[in-house]
DRENLO-230279 format. One record per residue: residue number from 1; residue in three letters; z, y, x of N, C-alpha, C in turn. Coordinates in nm, 2 decimals. Atoms other than C-alpha are relative to their C-alpha. Layout:
% residues N
+-----+---------+--------+--------+--------+--------+--------+--------+--------+--------+--------+
| num | residuo |     nz |     ny |     nx |    caz |    cay |    cax |     cz |     cy |     cx |
+-----+---------+--------+--------+--------+--------+--------+--------+--------+--------+--------+
| NUM |     Ala |      Z |      Y |      X |      Z |      Y |      X |      Z |      Y |      X |
...
+-----+---------+--------+--------+--------+--------+--------+--------+--------+--------+--------+
% end
This chain:
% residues 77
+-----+---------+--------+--------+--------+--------+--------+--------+--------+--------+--------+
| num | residuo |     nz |     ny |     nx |    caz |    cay |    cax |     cz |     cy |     cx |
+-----+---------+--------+--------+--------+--------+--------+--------+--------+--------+--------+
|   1 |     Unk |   0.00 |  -0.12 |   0.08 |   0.00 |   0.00 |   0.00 |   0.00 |   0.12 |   0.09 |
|   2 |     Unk |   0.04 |  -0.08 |  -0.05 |  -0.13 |   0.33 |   0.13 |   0.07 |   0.12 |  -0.01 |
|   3 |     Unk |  -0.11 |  -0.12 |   0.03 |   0.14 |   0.62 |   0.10 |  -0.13 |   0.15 |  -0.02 |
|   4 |     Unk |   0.07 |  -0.15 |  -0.05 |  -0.03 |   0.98 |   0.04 |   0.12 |   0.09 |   0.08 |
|   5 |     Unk |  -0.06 |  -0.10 |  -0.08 |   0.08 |   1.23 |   0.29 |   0.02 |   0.13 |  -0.11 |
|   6 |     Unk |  -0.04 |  -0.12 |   0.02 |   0.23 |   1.55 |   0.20 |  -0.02 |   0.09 |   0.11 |
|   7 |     Unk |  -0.01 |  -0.08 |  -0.15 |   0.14 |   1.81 |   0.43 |   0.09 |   0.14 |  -0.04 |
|   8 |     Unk |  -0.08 |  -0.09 |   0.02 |   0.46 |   2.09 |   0.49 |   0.05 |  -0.03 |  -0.14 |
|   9 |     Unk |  -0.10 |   0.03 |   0.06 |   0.68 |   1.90 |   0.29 |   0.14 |   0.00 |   0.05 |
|  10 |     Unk |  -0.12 |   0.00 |  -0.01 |   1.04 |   1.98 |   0.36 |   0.12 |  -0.08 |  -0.06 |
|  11 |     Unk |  -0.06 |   0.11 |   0.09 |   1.26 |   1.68 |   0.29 |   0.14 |   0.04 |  -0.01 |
|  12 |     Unk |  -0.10 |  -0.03 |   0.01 |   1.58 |   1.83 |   0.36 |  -0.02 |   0.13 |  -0.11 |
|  13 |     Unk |  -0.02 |  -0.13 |   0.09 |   1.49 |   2.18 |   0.13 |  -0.01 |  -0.10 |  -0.13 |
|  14 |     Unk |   0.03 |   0.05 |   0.11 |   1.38 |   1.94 |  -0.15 |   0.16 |  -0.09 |  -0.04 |
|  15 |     Unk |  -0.13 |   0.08 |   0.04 |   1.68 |   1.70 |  -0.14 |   0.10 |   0.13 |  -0.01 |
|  16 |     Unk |  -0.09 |  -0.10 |   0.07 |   1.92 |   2.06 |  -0.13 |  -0.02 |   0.04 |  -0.14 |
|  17 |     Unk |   0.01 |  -0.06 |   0.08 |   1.73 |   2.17 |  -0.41 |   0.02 |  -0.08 |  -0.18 |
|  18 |     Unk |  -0.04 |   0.11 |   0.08 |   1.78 |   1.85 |  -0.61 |   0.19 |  -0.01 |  -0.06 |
|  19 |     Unk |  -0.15 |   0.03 |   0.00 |   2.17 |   1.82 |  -0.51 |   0.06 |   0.15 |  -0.10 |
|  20 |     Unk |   0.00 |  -0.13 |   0.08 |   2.17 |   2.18 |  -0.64 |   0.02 |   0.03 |  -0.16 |
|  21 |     Unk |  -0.01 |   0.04 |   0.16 |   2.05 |   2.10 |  -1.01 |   0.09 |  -0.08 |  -0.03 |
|  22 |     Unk |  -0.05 |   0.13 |   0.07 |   2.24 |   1.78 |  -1.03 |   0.18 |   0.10 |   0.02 |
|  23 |     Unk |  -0.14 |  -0.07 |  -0.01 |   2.60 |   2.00 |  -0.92 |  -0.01 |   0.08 |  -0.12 |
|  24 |     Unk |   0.01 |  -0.12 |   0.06 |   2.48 |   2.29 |  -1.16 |  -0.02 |  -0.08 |  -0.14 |
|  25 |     Unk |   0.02 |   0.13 |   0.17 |   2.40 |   1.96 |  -1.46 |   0.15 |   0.00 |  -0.03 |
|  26 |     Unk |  -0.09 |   0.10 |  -0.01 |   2.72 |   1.84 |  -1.36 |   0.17 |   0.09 |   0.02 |
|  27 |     Unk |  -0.16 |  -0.03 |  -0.04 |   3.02 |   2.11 |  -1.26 |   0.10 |   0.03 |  -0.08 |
|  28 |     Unk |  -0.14 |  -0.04 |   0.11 |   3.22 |   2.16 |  -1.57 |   0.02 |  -0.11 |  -0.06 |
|  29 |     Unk |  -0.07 |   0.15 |   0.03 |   3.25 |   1.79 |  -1.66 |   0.09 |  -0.06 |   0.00 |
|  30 |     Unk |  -0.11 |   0.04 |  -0.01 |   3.50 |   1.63 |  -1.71 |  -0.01 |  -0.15 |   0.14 |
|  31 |     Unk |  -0.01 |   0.07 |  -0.05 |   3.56 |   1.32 |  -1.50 |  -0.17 |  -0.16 |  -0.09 |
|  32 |     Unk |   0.09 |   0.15 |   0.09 |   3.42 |   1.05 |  -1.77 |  -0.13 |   0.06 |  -0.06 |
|  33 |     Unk |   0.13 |  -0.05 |   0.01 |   3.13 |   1.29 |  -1.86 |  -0.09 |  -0.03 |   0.10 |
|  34 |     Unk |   0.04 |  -0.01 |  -0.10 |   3.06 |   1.31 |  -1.51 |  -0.10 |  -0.16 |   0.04 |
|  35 |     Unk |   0.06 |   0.13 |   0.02 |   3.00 |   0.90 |  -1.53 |  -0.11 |   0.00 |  -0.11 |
|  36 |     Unk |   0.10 |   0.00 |   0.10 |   2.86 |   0.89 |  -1.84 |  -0.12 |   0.10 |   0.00 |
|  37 |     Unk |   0.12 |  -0.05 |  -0.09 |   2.57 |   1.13 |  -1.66 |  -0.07 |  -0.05 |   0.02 |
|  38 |     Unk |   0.07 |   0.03 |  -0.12 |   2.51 |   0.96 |  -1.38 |  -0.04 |  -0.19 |  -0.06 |
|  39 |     Unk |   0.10 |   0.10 |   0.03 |   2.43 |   0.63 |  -1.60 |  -0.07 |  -0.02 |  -0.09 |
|  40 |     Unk |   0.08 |  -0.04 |   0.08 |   2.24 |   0.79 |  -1.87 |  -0.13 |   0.04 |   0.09 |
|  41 |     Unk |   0.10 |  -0.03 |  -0.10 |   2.02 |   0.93 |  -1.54 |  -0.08 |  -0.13 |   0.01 |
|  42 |     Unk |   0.07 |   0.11 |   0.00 |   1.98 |   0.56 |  -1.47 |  -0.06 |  -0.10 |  -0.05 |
|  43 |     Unk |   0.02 |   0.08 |   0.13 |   1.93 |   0.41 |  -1.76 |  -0.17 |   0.05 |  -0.06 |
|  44 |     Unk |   0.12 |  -0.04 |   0.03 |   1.64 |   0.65 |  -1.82 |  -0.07 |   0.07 |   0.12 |
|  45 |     Unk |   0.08 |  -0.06 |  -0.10 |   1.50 |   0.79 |  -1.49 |  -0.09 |  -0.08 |   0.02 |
|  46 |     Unk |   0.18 |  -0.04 |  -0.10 |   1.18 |   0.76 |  -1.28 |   0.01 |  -0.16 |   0.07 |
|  47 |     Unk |   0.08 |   0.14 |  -0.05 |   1.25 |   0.36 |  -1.14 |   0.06 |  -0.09 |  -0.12 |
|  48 |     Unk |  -0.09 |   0.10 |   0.13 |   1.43 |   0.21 |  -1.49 |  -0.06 |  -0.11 |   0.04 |
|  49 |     Unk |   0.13 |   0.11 |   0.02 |   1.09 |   0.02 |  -1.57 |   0.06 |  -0.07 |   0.12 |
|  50 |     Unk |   0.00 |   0.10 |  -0.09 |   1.10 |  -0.11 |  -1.20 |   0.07 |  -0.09 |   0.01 |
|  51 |     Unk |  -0.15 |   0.12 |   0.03 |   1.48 |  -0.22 |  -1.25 |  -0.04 |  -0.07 |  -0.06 |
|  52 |     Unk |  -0.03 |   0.05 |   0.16 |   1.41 |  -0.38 |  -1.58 |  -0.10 |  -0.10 |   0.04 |
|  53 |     Unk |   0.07 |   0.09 |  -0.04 |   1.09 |  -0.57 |  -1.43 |   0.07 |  -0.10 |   0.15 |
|  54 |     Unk |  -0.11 |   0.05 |  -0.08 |   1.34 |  -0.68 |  -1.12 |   0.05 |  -0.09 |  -0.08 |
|  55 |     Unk |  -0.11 |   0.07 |   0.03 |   1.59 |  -0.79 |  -1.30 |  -0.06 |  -0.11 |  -0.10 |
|  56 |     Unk |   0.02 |   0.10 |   0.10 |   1.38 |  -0.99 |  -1.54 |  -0.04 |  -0.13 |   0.07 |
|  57 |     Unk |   0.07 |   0.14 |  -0.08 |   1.21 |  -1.21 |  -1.26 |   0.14 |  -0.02 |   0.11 |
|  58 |     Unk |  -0.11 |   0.07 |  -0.14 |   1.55 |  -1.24 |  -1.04 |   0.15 |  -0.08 |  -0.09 |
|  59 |     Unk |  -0.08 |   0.06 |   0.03 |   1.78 |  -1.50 |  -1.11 |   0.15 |   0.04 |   0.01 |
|  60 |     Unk |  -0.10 |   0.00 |  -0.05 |   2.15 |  -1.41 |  -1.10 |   0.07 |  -0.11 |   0.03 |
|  61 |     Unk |  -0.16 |   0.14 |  -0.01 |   2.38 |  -1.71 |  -0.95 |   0.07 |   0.04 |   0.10 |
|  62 |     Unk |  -0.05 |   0.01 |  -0.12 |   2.63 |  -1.69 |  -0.72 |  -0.07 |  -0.11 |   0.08 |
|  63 |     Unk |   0.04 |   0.14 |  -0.12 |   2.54 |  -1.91 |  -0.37 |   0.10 |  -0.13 |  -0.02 |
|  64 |     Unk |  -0.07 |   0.14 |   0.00 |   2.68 |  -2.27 |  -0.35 |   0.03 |  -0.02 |   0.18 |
|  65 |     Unk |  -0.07 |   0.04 |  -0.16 |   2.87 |  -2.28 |  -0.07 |   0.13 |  -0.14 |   0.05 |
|  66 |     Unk |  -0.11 |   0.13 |  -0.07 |   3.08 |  -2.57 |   0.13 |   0.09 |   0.03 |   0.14 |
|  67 |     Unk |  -0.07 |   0.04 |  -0.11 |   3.31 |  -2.54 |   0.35 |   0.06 |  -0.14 |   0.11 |
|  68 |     Unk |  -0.02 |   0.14 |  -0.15 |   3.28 |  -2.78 |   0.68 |   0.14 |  -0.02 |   0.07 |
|  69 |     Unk |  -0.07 |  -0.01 |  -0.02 |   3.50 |  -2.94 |   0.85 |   0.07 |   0.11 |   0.12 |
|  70 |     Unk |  -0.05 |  -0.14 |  -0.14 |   3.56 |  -2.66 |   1.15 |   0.08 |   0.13 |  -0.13 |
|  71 |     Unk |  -0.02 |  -0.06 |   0.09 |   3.65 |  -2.46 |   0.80 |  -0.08 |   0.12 |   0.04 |
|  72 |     Unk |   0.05 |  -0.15 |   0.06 |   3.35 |  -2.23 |   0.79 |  -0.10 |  -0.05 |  -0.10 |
|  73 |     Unk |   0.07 |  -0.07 |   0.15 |   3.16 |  -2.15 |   0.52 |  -0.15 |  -0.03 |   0.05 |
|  74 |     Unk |   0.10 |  -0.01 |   0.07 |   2.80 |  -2.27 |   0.44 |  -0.06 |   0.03 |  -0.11 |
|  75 |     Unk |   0.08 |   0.04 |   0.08 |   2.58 |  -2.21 |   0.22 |  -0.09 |  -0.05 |  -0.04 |
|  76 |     Unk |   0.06 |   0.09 |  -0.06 |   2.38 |  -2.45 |   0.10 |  -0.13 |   0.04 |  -0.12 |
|  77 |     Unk |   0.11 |  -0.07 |   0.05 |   2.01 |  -2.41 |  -0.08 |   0.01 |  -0.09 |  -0.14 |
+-----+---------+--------+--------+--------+--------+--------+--------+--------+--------+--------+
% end
């Protein structure tokens, strides 16, 4: 996959100017507002979809692990 360049893109002015709105969204909130934000943001922002296609093709299990005798920890496939 081929990235496009940006030419005179400033990544630190852009990420200030970001941190900026998200403080100025965010500075009279309460605590539990403050959460309930930041996963309303995620819930509906700009990679959801990609989450939501992730998580549909990835299995959750914990690993199956054994403990040998020297007592360390494998895991086994």
């Amino acid at each position: 996959m081929k990235h496009k360049h940006i030419k005179n893109f400033d990544c630190l002015d852009f990420k200030s100017k970001i941190q900026g709105k998200i403080y100025n969204e965010t500075k009279k909130m309460t605590h539990q507002e403050e959460i309930d934000y930041y996963i309303k943001k995620a819930r509906n922002g700009f990679f959801n979809e990609s989450r939501k296609q992730i998580l549909l093709h990835v299995e959750l299990k914990p690993p199956k692990l054994k403990i040998n005798g020297n007592m360390k920890i494998q895991v086994q496939e």
